[in-house]
C-alpha positions as CSV (number, residue, x, y, z in Angstrom):
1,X,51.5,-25.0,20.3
2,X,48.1,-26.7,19.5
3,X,47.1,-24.4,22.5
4,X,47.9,-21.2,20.7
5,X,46.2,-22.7,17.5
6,X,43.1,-23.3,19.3
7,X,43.0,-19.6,21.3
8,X,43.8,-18.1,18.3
9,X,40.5,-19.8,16.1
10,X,38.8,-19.1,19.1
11,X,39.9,-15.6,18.8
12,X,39.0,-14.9,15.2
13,X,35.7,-16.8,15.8
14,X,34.7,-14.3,18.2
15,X,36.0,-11.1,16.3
16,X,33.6,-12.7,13.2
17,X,30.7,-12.8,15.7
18,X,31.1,-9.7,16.8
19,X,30.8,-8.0,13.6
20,X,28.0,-10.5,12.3
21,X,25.8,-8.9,15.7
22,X,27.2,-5.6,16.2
23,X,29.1,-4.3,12.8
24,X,28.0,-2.2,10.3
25,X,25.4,-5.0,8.0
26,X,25.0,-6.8,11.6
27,X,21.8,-9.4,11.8
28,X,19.2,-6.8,13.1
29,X,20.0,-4.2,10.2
30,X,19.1,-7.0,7.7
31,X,16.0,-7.9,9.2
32,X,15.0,-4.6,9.3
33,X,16.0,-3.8,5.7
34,X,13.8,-7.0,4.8
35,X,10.8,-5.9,6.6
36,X,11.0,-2.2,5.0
37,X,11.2,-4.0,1.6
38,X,8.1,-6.4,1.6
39,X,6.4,-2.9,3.1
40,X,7.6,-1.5,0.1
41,X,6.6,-3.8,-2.4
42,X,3.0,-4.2,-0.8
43,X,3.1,-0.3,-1.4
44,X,4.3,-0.8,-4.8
45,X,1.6,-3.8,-5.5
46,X,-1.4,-1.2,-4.0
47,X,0.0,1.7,-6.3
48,X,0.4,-0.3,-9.7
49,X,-3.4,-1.6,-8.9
50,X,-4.3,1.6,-8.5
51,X,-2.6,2.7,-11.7
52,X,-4.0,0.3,-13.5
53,X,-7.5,1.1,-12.7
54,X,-6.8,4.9,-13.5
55,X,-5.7,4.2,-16.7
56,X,-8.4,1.7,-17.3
57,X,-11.3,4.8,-16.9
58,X,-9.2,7.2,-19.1
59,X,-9.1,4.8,-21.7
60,X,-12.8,4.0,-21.0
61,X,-13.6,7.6,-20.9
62,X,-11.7,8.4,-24.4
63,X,-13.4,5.1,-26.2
64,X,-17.0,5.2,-24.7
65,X,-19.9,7.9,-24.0
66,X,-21.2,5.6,-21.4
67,X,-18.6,6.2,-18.9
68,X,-19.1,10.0,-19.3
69,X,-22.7,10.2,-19.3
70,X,-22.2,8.4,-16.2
71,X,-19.7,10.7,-14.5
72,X,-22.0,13.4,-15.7
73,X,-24.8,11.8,-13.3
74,X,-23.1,10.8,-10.6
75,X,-21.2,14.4,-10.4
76,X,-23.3,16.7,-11.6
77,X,-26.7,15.3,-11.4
78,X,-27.7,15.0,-15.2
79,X,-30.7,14.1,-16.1
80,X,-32.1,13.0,-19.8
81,X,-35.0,15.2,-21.3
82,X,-37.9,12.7,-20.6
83,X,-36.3,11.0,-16.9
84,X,-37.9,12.0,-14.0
85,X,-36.3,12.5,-11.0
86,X,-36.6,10.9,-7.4
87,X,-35.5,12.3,-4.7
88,X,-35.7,10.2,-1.1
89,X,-35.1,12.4,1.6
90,X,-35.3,10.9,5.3
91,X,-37.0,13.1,7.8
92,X,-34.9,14.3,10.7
93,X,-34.4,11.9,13.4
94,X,-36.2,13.2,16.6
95,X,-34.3,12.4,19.8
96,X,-36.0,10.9,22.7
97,X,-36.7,13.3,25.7
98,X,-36.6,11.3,29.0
């Protein structure tokens, strides 16, 4: 009888394991669902950065003449009545003949 007991525990132990490695939420789908979710909050972490930069220059660009003047130059090359304007421009590199 205690025979039985024990073949039958030994029984369910192994039907237990089986689904633990090889069911449906086995160990290997876990780990990979844990590995797509720190991805994905990295991902989120990046975005909300970004987000948070964006919305830092449109509220800087509604409040403040500064940051457009400065888009202005950088983008379109303003210049102020009275600035002059220096362009560097590096000659062409001449390759060496052998």
């Amino acid at each position: 009888m205690f025979r039985w007991f024990i073949a039958l525990l030994l029984v369910i132990l192994l039907g237990l394991q089986f689904r633990l490695w090889f069911g449906d939420a086995n160990i290997m789908h876990i780990l990979n669902l844990q590995k797509q979710i720190g991805e994905q909050v990295e991902e989120n972490e990046r975005l909300q950065m970004r987000n948070r930069q964006l919305e830092a220059e449109v509220t800087d660009l509604k409040k403040g003449l500064s940051a457009i003047e400065e888009r202005a130059r950088s983008d379109q090359g303003m210049v102020r009545e009275g600035e002059t304007f220096y362009q560097l421009v590096e000659p062409p590199s001449k390759e060496i003949e052998n």
